[in-house]
C-alpha positions in Angstrom: 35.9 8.2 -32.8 32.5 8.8 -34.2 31.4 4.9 -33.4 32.4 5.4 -29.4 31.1 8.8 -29.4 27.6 7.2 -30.9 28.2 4.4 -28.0 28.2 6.8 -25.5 25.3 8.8 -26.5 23.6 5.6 -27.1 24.6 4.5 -23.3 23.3 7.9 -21.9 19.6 8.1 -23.7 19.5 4.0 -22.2 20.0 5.6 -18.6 18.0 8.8 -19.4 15.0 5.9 -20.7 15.1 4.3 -17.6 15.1 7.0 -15.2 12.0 8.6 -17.0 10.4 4.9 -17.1 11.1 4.1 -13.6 9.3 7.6 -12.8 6.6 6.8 -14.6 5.8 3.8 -12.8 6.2 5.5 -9.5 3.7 8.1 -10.2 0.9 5.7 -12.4 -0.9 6.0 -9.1 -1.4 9.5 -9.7 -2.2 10.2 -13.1 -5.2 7.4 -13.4 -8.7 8.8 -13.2 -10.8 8.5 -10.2 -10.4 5.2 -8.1 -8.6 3.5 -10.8 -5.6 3.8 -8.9 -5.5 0.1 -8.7 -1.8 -0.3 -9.6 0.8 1.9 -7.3 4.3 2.2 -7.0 7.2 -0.3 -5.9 7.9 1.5 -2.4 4.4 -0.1 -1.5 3.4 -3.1 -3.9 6.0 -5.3 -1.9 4.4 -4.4 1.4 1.0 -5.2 -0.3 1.9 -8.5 -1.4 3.5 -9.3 2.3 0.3 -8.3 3.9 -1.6 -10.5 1.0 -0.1 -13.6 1.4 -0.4 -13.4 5.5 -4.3 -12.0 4.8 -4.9 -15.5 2.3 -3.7 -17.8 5.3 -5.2 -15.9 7.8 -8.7 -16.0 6.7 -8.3 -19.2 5.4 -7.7 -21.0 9.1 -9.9 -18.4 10.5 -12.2 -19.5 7.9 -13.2 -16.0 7.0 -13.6 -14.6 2.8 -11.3 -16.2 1.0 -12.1 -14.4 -2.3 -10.5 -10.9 -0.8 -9.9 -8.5 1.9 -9.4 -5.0 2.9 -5.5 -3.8 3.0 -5.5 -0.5 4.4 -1.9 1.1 3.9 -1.7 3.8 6.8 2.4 4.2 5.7 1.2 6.0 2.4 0.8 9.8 2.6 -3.3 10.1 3.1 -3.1 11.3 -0.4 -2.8 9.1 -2.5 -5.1 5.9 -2.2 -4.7 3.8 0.7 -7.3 1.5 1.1 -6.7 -1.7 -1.5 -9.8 -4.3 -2.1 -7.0 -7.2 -2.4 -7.6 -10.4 -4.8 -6.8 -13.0 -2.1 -6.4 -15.9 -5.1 -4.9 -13.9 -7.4 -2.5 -11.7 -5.0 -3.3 -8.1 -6.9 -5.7 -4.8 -6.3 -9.0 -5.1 -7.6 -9.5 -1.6 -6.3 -8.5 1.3 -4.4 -9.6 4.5 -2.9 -8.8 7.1 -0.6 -9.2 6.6 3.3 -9.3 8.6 6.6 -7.3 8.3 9.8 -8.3 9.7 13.2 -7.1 13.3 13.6 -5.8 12.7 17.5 -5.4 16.1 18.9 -5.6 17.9 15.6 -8.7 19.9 13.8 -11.4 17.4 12.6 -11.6 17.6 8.6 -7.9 18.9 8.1 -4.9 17.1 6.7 -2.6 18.1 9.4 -0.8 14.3 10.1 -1.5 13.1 6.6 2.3 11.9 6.3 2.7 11.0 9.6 -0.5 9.3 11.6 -0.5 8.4 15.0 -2.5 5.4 16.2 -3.9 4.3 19.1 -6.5 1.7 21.0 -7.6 4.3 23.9 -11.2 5.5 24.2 -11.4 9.3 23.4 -8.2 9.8 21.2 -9.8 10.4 18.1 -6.9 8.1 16.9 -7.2 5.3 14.3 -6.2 1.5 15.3 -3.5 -0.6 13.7 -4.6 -4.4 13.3 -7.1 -7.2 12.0 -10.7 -6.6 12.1 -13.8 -8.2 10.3 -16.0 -6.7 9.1 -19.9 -7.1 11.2 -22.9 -6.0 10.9 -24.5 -3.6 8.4 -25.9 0.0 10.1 -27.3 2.7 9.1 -24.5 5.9 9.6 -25.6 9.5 9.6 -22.6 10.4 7.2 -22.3 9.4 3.4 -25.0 7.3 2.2 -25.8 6.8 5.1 -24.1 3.1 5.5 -21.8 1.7 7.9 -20.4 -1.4 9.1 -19.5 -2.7 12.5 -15.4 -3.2 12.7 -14.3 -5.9 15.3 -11.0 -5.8 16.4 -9.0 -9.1 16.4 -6.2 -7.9 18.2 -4.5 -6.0 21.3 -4.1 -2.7 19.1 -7.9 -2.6 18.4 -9.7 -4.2 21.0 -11.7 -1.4 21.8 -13.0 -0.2 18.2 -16.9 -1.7 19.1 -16.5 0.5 21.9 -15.3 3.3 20.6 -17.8 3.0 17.6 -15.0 3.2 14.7 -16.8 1.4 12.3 -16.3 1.8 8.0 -18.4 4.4 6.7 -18.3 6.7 4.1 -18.0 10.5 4.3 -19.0 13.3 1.9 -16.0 15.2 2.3 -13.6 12.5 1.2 -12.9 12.7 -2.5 -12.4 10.0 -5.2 -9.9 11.4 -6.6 -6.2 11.3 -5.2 -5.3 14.8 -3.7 -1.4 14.8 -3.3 0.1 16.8 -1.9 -2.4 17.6 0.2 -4.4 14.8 2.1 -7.4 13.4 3.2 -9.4 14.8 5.6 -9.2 13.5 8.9 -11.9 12.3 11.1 -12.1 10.4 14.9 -10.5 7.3 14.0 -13.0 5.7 11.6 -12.1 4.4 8.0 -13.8 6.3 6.2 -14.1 6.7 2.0 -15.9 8.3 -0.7 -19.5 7.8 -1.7 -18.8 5.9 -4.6 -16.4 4.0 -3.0 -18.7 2.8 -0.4 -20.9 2.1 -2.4 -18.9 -0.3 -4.3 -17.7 -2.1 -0.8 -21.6 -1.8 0.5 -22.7 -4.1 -2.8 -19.7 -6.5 -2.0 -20.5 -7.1 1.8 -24.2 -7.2 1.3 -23.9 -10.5 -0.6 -20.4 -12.2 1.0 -21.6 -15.4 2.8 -18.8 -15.0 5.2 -16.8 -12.4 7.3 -14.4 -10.1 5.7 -10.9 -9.2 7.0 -9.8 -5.3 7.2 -6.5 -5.3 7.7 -5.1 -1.9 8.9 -1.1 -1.2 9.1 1.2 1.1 9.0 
């Protein structure tokens, strides 16, 4: 009686292990300091990797950076970090940081669709667009540090983003920390991040001897 009693509680601290271990992992996003949420939880790692292994043949043919690319995970609550530097050789995050989405009809700088974005190609939606871009020219941006980079869209769903001047820039009012449960404030459709994320992605582009891919989904 005493040996299946010490099975059973044996069986039960296994389950309880796992449970607490599993939740552990789905919340390592959230409990690393600023922007060294680099690993993230299972609900998105296998979208990730989908995206990775389309991105590494993709830029290959298109004969764009080969070295990495821009995943920019729209389906994750604007709280946590969205916006992966991918390892296109090695398939992983080299780093990550929060990102904005356009605000649509909402207040600029609030968090009102920070679970649920719209998107949209239209001029004047103040809506973010879904799809490929690379990554142009460097400008100089009135928010941030004051750097920004052209975007051109590659597809139907962002055809229009020279046009509507969305372009990757960084914004003071984005943090580098993630904010959960609340979310990221929302501009006019541009990506934007945090200083010191920018900055990091401004000393990457500056050097890169060939066009890097943005990839924006949802």
């Amino acid at each position: 009686m005493f040996h299946l009693h010490s099975k059973l509680l044996l069986a039960l601290s296994g389950i309880v292990c796992l449970i607490a271990c599993n939740r552990a992992d789905s919340e390592v996003t959230d409990t690393l300091p600023a922007r060294q949420e680099v690993a993230y939880d299972t609900t998105y790692i296998s979208a990730l990797r989908e995206k990775g292994l389309e991105a590494a043949a993709f830029c290959t043919k298109k004969q764009l950076n080969t070295d990495y690319c821009f995943l920019l995970h729209m389906g994750r609550h604007s709280g946590y970090h969205r916006f992966f530097i991918w390892d296109l050789k090695n398939q992983t995050a080299i780093d990550s940081g929060l990102v904005s989405h356009g605000c649509g009809e909402n207040s600029w700088g609030q968090d009102h669709s920070a679970d649920h974005p719209s998107f949209s190609n239209t001029y004047d939606t103040h809506l973010s667009s879904l799809g490929k871009y690379t990554i142009g020219k460097r400008g100089y941006s009135q928010w941030g540090i004051h750097v920004n980079y052209l975007m051109h869209g590659l597809d139907s769903t962002n055809s229009n983003a020279l046009g509507r001047a969305i372009v990757l820039h960084s914004w003071s009012q984005i943090p580098d920390t993630t904010v959960y449960p609340r979310g990221t404030p929302e501009g006019w459709g541009c990506p934007a991040v945090s200083n010191t994320f920018m900055e990091d992605l401004d000393e990457r582009l500056k050097v890169t001897s060939k066009p890097v891919l943005m990839w924006i989904f949802n």
